[in-house]
N, C-alpha and C positions, 0 to 999 in steps of 0.2 A: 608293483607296477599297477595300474592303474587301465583297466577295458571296460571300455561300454558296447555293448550290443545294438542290432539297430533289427527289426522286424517289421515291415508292414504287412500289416494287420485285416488292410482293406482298403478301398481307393479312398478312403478318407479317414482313416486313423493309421497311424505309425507308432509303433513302442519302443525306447530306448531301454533296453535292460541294462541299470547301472549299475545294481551289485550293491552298494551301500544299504548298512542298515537304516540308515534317517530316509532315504531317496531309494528303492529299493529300484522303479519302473517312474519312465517318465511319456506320459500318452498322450499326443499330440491328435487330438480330434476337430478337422476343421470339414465336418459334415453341415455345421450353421452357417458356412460362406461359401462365397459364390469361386471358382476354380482362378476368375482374377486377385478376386481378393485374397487368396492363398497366396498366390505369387506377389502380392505386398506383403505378406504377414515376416517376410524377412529373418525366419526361425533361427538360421545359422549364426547372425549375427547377436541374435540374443540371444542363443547361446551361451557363445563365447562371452557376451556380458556376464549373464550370471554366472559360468566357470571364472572368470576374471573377480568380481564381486566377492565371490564366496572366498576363494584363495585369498584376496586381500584383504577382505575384511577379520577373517578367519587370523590371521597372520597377525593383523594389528592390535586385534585383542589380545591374545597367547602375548604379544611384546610390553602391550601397556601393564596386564595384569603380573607378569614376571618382573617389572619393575617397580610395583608394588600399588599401582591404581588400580582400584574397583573404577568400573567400568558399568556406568547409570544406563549410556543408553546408546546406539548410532546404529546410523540413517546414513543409506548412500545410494549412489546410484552411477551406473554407466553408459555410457555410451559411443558406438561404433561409427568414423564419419570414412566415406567410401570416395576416391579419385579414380581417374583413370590414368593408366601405366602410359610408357612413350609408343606401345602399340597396340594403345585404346583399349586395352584390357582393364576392365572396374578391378579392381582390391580397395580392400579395409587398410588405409592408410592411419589413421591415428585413433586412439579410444583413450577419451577422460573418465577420469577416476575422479568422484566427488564425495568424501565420507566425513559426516560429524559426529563428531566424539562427545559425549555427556559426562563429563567428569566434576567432581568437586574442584573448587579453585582450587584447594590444595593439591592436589594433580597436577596443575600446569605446568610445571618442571619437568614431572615425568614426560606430561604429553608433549613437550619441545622436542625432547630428549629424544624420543620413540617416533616422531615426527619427522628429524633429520633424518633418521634410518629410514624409514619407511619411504620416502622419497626416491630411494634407489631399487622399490619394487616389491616384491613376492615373486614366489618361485616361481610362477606361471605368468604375473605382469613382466616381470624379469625377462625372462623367456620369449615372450611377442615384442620386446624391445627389437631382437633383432632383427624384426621384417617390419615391425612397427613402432610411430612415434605414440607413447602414452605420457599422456600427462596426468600428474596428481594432484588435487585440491585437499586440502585436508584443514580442518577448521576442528575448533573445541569451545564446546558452549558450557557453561557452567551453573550446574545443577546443586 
């Protein structure tokens, strides 16, 4: 299972203790912006992007290279769009997923292959299906 810690630190830095060897602490210092500008900086949501990113892309790799492509290069990126509920409550209603894959042509079979599956998520895009619509983009450029 899976805990992050959360500590503030000071009226302008927050620590997340995550525990992971690569991400041990993640230190949130917004002593350079003004107390508005914090309230745009929209932390929670990016977030969940990079949790979302990392699970997927993390995911897609481990699939492509299991089925026997090396894996050149990918670039992605997400993002959070926010509505309001029927009693005017904001939520994060849907997050795109956008990842390109750098594979030799010779890949392209796999990357089809690994591309249909991947459609239906990661454990964690998987999971915000059910409060959330995510959509996937998924392209392969050929290196």
């Amino acid at each position: 299972m899976s805990k992050v810690e959360f500590e503030r630190l000071d009226k302008n830095r927050d620590c997340f203790k995550v525990g992971a060897k690569a991400v041990p602490e993640i230190i949130m210092d917004f002593s350079s912006i003004t107390p508005e500008e914090r309230n745009q900086e929209s932390m929670g949501s990016r977030m969940l992007c990079v949790a979302a990113l990392a699970c997927y892309s993390n995911t897609f790799v481990n699939a492509l290279e299991r089925n026997g492509a090396e894996v050149k290069s990918m670039t992605g990126s997400a993002e959070a769009s926010k509505d309001k509920d029927e009693v005017m409550r904001t939520r994060y209603t849907e997050l795109e997923i956008n990842i390109e894959v750098g594979l030799d042509e010779k890949d392209r079979e796999v990357f089809e292959t690994v591309k249909d599956n991947m459609l239906n998520g990661s454990l964690l895009t998987y999971s915000l299906e059910e409060g959330m619509e995510v959509d996937y983009n998924l392209t392969m450029k050929a290196v």
